[in-house]
FISE-254119 format. One record per atom (N, C-alpha, C): atom name; x, y, z. Coordinates in steps of 0.05 Angstrom, whole numbers, plus 5000, padded with zeros to 4 digits. Each point is the difference from the previous one (the first is absolute). Layout:
! residues N
- CA,X,Y,Z
...
***
This chain:
! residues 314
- N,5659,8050,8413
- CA,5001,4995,4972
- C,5029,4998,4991
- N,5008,4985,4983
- CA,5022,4990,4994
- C,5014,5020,4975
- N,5026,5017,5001
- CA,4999,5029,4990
- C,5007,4978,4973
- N,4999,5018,4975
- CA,5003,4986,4979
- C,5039,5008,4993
- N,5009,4970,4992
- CA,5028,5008,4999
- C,5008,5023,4972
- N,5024,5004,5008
- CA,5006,5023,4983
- C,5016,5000,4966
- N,4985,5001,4980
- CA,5013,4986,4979
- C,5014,5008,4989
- N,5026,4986,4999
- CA,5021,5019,4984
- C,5000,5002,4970
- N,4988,4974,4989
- CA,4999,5003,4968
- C,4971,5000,4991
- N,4999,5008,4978
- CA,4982,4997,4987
- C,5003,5000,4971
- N,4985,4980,4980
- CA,5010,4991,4967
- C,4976,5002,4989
- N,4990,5020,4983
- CA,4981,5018,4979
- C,5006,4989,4971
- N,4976,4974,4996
- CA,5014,4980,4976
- C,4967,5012,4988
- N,4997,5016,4975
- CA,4977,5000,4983
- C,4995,4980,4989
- N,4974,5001,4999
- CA,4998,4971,4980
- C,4968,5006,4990
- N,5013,4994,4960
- CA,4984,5005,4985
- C,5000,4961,4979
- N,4987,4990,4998
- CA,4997,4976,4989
- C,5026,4983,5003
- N,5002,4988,5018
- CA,5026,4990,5008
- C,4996,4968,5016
- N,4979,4995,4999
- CA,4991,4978,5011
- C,5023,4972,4993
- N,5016,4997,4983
- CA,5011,4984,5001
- C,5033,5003,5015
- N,5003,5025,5002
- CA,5025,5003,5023
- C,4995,5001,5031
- N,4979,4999,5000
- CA,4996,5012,5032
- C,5008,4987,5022
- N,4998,4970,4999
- CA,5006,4979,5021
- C,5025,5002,5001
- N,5012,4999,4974
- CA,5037,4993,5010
- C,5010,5038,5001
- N,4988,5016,4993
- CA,5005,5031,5009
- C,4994,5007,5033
- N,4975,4991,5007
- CA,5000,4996,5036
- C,5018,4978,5015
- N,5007,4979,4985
- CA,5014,4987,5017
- C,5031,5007,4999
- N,5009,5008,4986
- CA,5031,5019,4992
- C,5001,5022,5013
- N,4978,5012,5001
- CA,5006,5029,5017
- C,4987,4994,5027
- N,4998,4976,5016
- CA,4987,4992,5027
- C,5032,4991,5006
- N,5012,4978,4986
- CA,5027,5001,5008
- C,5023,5012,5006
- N,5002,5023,4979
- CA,5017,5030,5003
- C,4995,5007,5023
- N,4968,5006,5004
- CA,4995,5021,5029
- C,5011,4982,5033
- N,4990,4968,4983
- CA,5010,4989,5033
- C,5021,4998,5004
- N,5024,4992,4987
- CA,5031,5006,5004
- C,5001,5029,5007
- N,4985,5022,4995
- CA,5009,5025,5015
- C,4991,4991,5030
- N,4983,4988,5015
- CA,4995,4998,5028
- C,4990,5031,5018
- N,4983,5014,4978
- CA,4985,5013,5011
- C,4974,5006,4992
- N,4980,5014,5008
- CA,4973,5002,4997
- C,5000,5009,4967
- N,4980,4988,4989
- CA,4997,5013,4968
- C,4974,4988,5001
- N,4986,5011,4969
- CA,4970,5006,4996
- C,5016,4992,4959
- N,4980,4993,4993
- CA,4997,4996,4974
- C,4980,5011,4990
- N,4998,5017,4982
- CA,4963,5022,4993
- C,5007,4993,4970
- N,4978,4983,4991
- CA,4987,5004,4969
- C,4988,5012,4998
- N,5003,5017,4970
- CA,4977,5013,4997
- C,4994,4991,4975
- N,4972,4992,4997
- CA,4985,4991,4972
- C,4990,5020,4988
- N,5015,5008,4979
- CA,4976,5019,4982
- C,4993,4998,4979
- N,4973,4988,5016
- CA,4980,4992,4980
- C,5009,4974,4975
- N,5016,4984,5013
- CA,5007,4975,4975
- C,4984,4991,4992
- N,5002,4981,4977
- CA,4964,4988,4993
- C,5015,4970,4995
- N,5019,4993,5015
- CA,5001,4968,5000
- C,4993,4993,5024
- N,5016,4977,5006
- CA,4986,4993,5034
- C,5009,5007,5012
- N,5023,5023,5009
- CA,5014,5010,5013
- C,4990,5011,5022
- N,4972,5001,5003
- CA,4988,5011,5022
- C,4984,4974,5019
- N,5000,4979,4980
- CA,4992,4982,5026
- C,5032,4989,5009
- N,5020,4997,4982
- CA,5020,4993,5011
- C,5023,5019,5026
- N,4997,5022,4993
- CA,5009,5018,5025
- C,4981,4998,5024
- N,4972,4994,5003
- CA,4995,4998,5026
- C,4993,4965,5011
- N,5006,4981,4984
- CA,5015,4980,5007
- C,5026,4997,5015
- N,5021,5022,4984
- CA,5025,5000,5014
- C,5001,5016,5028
- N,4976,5019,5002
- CA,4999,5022,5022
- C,4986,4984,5017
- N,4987,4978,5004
- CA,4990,4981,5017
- C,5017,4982,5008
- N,5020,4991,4983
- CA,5018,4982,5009
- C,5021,5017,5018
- N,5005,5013,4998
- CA,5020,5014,5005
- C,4987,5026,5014
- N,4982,5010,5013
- CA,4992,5024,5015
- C,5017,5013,5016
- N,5018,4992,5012
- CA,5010,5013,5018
- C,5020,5021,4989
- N,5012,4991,4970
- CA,5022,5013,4979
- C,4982,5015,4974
- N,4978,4987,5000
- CA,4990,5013,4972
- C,4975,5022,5008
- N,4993,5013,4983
- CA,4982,5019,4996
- C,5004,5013,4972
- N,4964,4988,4989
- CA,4994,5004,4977
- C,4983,5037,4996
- N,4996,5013,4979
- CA,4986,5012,4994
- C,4994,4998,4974
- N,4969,5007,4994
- CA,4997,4990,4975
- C,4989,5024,4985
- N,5002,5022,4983
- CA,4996,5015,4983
- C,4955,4984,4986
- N,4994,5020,4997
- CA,4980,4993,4983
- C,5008,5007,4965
- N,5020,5003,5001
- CA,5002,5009,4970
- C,5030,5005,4998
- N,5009,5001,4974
- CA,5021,5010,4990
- C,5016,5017,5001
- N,5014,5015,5022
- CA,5010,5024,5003
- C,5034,5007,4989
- N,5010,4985,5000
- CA,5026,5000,4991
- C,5014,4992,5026
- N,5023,4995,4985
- CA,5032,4992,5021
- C,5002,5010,5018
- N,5008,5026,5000
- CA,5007,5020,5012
- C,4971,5015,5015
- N,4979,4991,4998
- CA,4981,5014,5025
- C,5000,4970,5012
- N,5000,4972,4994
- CA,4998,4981,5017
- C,5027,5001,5022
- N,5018,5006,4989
- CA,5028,5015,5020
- C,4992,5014,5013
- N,4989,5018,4994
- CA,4990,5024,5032
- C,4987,4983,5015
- N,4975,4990,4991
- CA,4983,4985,5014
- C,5012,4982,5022
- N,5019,4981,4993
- CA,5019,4991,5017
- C,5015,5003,5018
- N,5006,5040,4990
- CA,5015,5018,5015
- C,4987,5007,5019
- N,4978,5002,5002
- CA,4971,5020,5020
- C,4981,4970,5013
- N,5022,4980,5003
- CA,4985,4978,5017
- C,5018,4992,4999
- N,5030,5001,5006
- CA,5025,4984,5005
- C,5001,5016,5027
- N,5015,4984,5024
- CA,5006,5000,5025
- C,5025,4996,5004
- N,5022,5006,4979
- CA,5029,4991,5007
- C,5010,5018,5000
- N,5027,4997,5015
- CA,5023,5020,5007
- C,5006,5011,4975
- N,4998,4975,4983
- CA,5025,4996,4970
- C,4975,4990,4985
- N,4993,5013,4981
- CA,4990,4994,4972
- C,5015,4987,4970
- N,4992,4976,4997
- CA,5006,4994,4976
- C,4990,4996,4982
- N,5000,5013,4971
- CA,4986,4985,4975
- C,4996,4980,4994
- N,4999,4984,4980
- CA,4997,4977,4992
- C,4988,4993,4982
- N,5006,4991,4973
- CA,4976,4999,4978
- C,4998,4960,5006
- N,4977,5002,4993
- CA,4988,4973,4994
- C,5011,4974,4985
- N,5013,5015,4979
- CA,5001,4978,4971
- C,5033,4988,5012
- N,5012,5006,5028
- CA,5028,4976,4998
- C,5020,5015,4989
- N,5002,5012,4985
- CA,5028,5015,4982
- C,5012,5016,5022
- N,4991,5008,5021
- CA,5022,5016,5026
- C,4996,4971,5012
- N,5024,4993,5004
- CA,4993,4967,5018
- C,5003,5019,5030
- N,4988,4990,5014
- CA,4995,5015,5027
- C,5013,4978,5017
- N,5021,4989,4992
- CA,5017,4997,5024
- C,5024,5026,4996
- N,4998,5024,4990
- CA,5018,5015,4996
- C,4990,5026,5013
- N,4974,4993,5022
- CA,4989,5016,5017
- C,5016,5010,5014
- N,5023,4982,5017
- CA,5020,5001,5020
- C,5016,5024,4991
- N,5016,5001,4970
- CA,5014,5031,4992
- C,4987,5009,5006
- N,4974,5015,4993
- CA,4994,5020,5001
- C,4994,5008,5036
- N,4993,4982,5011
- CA,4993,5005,5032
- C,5033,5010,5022
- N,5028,4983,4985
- CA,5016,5012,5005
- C,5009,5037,4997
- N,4995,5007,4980
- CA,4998,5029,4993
- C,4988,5015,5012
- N,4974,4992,5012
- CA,4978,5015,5012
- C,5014,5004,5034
- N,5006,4973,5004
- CA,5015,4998,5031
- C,5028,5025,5001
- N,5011,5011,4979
- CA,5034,5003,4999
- C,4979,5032,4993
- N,4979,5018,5001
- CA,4981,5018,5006
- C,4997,5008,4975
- N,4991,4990,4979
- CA,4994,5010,4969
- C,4972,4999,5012
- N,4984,5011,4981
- CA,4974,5011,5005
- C,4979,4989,4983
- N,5015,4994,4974
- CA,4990,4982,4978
- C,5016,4997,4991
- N,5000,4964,4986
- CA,5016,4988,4991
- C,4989,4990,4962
- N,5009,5009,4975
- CA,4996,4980,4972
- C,5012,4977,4995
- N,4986,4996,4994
- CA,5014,4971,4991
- C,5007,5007,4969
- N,5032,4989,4995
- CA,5012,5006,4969
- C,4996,4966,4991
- N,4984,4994,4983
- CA,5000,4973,4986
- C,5018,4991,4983
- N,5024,4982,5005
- CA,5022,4995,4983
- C,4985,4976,4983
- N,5018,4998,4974
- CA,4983,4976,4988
- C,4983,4998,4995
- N,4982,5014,4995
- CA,4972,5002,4989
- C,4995,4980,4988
- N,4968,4989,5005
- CA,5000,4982,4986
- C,4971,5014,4975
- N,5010,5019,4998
- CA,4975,5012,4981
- C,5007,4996,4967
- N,4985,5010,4982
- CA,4999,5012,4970
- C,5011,5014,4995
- N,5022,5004,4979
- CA,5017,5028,4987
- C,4990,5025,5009
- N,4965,4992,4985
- CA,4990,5032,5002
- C,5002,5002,5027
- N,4991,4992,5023
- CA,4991,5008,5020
- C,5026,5003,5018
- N,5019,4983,4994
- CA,5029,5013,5014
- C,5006,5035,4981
- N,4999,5003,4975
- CA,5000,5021,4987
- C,4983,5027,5011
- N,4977,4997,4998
- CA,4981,5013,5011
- C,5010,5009,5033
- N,5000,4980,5016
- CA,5011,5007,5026
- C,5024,5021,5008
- N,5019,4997,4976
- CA,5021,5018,5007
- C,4995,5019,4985
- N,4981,5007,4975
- CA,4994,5021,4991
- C,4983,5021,5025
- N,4982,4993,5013
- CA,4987,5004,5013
- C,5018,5009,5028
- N,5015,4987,5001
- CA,5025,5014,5022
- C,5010,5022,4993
- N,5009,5000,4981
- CA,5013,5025,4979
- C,4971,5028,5010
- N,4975,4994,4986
- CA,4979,5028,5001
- C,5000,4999,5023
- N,4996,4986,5026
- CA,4986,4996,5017
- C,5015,5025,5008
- N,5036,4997,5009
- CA,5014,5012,5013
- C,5004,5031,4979
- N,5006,4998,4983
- CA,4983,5027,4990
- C,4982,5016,4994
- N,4976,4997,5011
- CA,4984,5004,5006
- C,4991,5005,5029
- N,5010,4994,5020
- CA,4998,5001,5028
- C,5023,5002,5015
- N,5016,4985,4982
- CA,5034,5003,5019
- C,4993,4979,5029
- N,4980,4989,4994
- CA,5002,4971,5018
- C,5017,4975,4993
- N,5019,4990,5019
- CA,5025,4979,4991
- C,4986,4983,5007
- N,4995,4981,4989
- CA,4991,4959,5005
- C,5015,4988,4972
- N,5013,4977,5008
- CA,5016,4985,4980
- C,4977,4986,4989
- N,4979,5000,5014
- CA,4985,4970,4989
- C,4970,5007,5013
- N,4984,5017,4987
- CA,4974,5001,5008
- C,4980,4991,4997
- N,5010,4977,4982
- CA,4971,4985,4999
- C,4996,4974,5019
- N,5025,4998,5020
- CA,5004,4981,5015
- C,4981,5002,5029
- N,4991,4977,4998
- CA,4976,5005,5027
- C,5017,4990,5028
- N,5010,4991,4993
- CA,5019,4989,5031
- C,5013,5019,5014
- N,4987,5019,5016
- CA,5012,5020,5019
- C,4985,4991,5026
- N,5017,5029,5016
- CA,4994,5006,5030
- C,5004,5020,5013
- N,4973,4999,5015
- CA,5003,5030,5013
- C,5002,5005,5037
- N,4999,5013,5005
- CA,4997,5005,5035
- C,4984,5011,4998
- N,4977,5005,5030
- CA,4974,4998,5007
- C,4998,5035,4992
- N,5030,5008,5004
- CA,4981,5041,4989
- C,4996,5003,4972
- N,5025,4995,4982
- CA,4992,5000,4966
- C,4975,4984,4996
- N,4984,4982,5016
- CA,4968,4985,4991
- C,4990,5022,5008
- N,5001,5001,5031
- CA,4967,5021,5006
- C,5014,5035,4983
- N,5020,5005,4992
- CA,4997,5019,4986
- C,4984,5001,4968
- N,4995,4968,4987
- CA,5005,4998,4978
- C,4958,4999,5003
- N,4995,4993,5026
- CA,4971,4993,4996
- C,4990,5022,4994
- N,5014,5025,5016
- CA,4971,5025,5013
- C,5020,5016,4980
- N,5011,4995,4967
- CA,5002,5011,4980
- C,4972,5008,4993
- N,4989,4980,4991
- CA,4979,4994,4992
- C,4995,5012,4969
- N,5023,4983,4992
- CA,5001,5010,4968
- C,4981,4972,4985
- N,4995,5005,4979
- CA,4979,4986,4991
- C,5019,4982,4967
- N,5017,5013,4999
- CA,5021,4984,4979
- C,5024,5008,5008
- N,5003,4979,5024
- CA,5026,5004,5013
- C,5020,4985,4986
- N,5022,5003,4991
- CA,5020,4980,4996
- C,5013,5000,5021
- N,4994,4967,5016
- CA,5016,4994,5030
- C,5032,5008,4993
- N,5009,4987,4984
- CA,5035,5003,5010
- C,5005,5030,4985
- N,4998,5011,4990
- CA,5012,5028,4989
- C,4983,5020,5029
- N,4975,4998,5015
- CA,4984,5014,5028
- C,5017,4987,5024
- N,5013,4971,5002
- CA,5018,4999,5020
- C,5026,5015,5001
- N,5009,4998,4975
- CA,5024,5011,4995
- C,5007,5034,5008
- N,4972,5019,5000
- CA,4998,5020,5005
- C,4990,5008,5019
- N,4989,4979,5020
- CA,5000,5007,5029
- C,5016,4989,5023
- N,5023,4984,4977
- CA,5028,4983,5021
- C,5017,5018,5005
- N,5011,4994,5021
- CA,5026,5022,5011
- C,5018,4989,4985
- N,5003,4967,5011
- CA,5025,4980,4990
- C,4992,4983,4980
- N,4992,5002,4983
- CA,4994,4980,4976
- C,5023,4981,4993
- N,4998,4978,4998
- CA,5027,4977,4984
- C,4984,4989,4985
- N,5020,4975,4992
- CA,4988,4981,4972
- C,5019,4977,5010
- N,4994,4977,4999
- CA,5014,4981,4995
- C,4993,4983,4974
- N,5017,4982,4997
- CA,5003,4975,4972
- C,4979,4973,5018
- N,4977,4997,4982
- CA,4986,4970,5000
- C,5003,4996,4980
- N,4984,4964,5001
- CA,5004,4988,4980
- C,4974,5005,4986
- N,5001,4990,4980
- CA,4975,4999,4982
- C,4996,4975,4976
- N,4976,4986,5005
- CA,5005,4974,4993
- C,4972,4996,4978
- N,4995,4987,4988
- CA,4979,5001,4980
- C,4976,4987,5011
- N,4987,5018,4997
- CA,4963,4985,5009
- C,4991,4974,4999
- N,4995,4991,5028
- CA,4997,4967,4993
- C,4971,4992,4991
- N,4979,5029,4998
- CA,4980,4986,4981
- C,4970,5032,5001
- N,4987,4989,4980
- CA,4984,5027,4993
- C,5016,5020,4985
- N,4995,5026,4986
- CA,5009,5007,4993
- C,5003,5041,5016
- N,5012,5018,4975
- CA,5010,5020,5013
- C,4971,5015,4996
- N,4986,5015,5024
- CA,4981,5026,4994
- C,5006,5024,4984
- N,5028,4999,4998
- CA,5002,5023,5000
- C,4999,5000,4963
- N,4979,5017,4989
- CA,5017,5011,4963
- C,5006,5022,5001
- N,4994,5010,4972
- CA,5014,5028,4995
- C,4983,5023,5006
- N,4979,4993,5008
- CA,4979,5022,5012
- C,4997,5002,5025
- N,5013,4986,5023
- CA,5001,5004,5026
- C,5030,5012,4995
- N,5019,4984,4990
- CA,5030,5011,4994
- C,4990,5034,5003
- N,4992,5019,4979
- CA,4994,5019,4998
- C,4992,5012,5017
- N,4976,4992,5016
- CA,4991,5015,5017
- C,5015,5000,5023
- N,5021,4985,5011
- CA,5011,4993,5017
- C,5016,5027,4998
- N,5011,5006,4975
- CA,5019,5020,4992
- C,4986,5030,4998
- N,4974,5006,4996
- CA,4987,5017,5002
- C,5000,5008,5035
- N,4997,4974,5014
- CA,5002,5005,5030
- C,5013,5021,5013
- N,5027,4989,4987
- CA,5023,5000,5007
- C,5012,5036,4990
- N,4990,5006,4979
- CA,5004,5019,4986
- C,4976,5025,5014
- N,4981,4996,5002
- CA,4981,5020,5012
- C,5002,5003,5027
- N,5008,4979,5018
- CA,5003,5002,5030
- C,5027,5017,5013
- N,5015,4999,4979
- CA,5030,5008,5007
- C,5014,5013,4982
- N,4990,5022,4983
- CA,5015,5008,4987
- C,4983,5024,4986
- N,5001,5025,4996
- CA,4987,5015,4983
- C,5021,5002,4985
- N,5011,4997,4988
- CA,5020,5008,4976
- C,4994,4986,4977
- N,4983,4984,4983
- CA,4978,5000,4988
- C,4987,5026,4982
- N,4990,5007,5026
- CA,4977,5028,4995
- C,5026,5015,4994
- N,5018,5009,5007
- CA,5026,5020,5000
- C,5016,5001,4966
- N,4993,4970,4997
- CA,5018,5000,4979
- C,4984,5010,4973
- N,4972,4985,5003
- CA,4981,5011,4979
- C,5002,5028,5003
- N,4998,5021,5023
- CA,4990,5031,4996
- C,5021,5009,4985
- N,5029,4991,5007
- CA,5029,5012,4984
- C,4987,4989,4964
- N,5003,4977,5002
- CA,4990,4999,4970
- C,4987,5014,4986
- N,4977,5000,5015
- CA,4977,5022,4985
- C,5015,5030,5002
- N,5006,5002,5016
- CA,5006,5032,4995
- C,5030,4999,4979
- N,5010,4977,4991
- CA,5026,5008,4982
- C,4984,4989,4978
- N,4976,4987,5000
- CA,4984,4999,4970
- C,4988,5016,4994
- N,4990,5017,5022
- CA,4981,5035,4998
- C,5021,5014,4977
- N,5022,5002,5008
- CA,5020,5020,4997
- C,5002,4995,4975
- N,5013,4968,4989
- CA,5015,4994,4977
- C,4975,5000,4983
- N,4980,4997,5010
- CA,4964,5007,4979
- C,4998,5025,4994
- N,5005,5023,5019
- CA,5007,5025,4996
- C,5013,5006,4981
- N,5031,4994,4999
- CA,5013,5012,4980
- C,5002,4982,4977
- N,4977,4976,5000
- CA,5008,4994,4967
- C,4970,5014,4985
- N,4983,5004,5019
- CA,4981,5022,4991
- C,5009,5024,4996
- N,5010,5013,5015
- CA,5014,5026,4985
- C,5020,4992,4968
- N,5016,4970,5006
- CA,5009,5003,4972
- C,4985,4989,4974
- N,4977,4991,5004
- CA,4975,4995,4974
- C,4994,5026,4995
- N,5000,5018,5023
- CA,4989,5024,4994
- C,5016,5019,4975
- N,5027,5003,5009
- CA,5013,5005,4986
- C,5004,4993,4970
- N,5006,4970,5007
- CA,5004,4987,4971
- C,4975,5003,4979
- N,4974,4998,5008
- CA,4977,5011,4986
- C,4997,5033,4987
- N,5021,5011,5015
- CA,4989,5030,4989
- C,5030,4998,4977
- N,5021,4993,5006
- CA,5015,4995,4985
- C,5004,4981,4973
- N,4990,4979,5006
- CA,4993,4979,4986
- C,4977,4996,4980
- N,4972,5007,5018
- CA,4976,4994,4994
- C,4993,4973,5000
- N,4964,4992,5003
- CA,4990,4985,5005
- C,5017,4976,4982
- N,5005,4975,5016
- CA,5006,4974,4990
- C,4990,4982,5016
- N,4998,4967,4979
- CA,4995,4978,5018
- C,5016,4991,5015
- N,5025,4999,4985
- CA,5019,4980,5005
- C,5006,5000,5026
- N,5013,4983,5013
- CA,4993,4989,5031
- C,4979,4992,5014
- N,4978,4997,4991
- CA,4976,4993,5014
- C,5000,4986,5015
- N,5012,4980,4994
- CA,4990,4971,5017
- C,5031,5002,5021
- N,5022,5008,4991
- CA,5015,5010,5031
- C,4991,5017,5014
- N,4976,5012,4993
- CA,4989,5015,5028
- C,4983,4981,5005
- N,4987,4982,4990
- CA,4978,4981,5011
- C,5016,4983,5019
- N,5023,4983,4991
- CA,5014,4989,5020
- C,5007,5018,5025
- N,5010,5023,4999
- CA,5002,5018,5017
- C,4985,5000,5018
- N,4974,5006,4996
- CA,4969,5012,5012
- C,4994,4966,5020
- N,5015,4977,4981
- CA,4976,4982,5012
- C,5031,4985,5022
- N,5022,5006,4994
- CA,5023,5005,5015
- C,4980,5008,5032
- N,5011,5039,4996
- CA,4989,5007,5023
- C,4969,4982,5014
- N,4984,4998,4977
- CA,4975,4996,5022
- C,5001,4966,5017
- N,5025,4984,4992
- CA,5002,4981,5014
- C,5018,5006,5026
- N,5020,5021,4999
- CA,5005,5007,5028
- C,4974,5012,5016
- N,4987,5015,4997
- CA,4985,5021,5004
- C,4971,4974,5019
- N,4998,4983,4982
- CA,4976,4970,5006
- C,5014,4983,5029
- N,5030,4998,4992
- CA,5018,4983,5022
- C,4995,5018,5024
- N,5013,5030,4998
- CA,4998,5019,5025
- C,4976,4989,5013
- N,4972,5006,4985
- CA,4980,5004,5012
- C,4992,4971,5005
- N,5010,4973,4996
- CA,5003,4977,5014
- C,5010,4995,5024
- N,5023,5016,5005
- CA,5020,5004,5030
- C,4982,5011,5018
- N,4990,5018,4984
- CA,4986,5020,5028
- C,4974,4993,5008
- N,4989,4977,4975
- CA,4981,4992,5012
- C,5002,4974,5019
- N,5027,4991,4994
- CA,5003,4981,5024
- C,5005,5011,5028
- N,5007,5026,5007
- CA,4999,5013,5031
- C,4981,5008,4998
- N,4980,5011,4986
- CA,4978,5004,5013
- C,4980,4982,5006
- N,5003,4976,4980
- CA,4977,4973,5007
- C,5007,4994,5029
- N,5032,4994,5015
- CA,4998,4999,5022
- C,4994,5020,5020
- N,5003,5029,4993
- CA,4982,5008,5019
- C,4978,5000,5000
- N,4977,4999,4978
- CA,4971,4980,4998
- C,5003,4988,5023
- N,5020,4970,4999
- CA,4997,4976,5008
- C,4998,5007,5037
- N,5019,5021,5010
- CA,5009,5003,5025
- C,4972,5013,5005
- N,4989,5029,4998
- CA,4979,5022,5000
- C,4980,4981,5000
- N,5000,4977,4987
- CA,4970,4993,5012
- C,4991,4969,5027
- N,5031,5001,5016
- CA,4996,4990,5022
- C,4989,4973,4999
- N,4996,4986,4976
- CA,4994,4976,4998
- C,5021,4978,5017
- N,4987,4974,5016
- CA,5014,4987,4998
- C,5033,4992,4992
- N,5015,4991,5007
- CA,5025,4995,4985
- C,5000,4961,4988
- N,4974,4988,5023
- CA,4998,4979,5006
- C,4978,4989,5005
- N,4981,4980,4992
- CA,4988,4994,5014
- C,5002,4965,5008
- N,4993,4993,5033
- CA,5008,4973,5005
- C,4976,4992,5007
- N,4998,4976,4985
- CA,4971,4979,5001
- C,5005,4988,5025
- N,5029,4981,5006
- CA,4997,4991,5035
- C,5029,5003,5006
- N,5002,4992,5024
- CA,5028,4996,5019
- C,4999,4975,5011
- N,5016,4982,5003
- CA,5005,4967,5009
- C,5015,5011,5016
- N,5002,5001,5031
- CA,5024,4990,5015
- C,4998,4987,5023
- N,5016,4997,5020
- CA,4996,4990,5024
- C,4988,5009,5015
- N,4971,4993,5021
- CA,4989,5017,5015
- C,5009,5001,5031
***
């Protein structure tokens, strides 16, 4: 039997309704890999799109079998579990990201594969030039700002999908088996040598962005419950310096009443007050219900994934 050769790369491109980039996205990243002149694998993963994107990926995985291999989600799981998925059926030395929509042009695969060779362990990609929205360049560096205080994890640019890893940061990242992993802030904390280099970033040649302000969030919830209790830390200090300062302005009503005697006046600054505290008090108990929904989510061993088929070469 003929041993199967040994692959050095492998490129983890998600794909959620993208049907109109796909041909010139496979044929751009089939040319990158062949100028490298070694073994590579291309893995889509479909989750769950509802354009044609699923007869068109195993069109391309027929034409092309020997480089492609499809997986197809039965449903909608997000970005970041179709990335594991990729991760826990990729065969390469060297793992690379890859988003779908063109904006990491993936002839800028080559940086990052240099880095990996010179023994970084994972490589980010920093996106110069953005070709995004105020808010969302805004947002991005705000989000740099909490991220790193909040965890004290350094990435210049985390919402950038264009990285790479070596074969131990993947199989470390599989048998995590976290269920709202954020890939690059979970590579970053199981790399010895982490770097970043500068790609380009170029504007979407068609379809639009998945992402709004409600994945934005949860992305940040991820990111905040997986790596960081200081959250929970900051709320308990609060409450106990609101216990206190509730304490002694009750001891001083107390006073001022036996001194004073019964009055209205101030009412409604203690109403603001009261309804003050009870919006911290609602937020806390929002935080904490976001660590404990994920331990819900983990404790009950569900799935992370489920895959309707696999296309590859037999």
């Amino acid at each position: 039997m003929k041993p199967t050769p040994k692959i050095y790369l492998s490129v983890v491109i998600p794909v959620y309704n993208e049907q109109d980039n796909l041909k010139n996205l496979t044929a751009r990243v089939m040319k990158v890999c062949d100028g490298l002149h070694h073994a590579y694998e291309i893995i889509f993963i479909n989750d769950g799109s509802r354009d044609n994107s699923y007869e068109m990926l195993n069109i391309l995985q027929e034409k092309h079998a020997k480089h492609i291999r499809v997986v197809h989600f039965n449903g909608n799981f997000g970005q970041h579990m179709a990335v594991m998925a990729g991760f826990e059926y990729s065969r390469g030395e060297i793992v690379v990201t890859l988003d779908a929509d063109l904006q990491n042009p993936p002839e800028e695969i080559p940086k990052l594969l240099a880095e990996i060779e010179k023994g970084h362990d994972s490589v980010g990609g920093i996106r110069i030039d953005r070709q995004d929205s105020y808010f969302r360049k805004w947002a991005s560096k705000l989000n740099n700002k909490i991220r790193y205080f909040l965890t004290g994890i350094k990435m210049t640019d985390q919402g950038c999908m264009l990285r790479a890893y070596n074969r131990k940061v993947v199989d470390l990242m599989v048998s995590s088996y976290e269920r709202a992993a954020f890939i690059p802030a979970l590579a970053y904390t199981l790399s010895a040598n982490p770097t970043e280099v500068e790609v380009d970033h170029s504007d979407r040649e068609a379809g639009t962005s998945k992402y709004n302000l409600y994945k934005l969030l949860r992305l940040n919830f991820d990111l905040m419950t997986g790596f960081s209790l200081l959250p929970l830390q900051i709320f308990t200090l609060v409450g106990m310096l609101i216990s206190m300062c509730s304490f002694l302005f009750v001891i001083y009503m107390f006073m001022r009443r036996i001194i004073v005697g019964p009055e209205a006046d101030g009412l409604f600054t203690l109403f603001a007050i009261l309804y003050f505290l009870i919006g911290i008090v609602l937020m806390g108990l929002g935080i904490m219900g976001e660590y404990i929904g994920r331990i819900h989510q983990n404790s009950r061993s569900r799935p992370k994934f489920i895959i309707q088929d696999i296309r590859e070469a037999k």
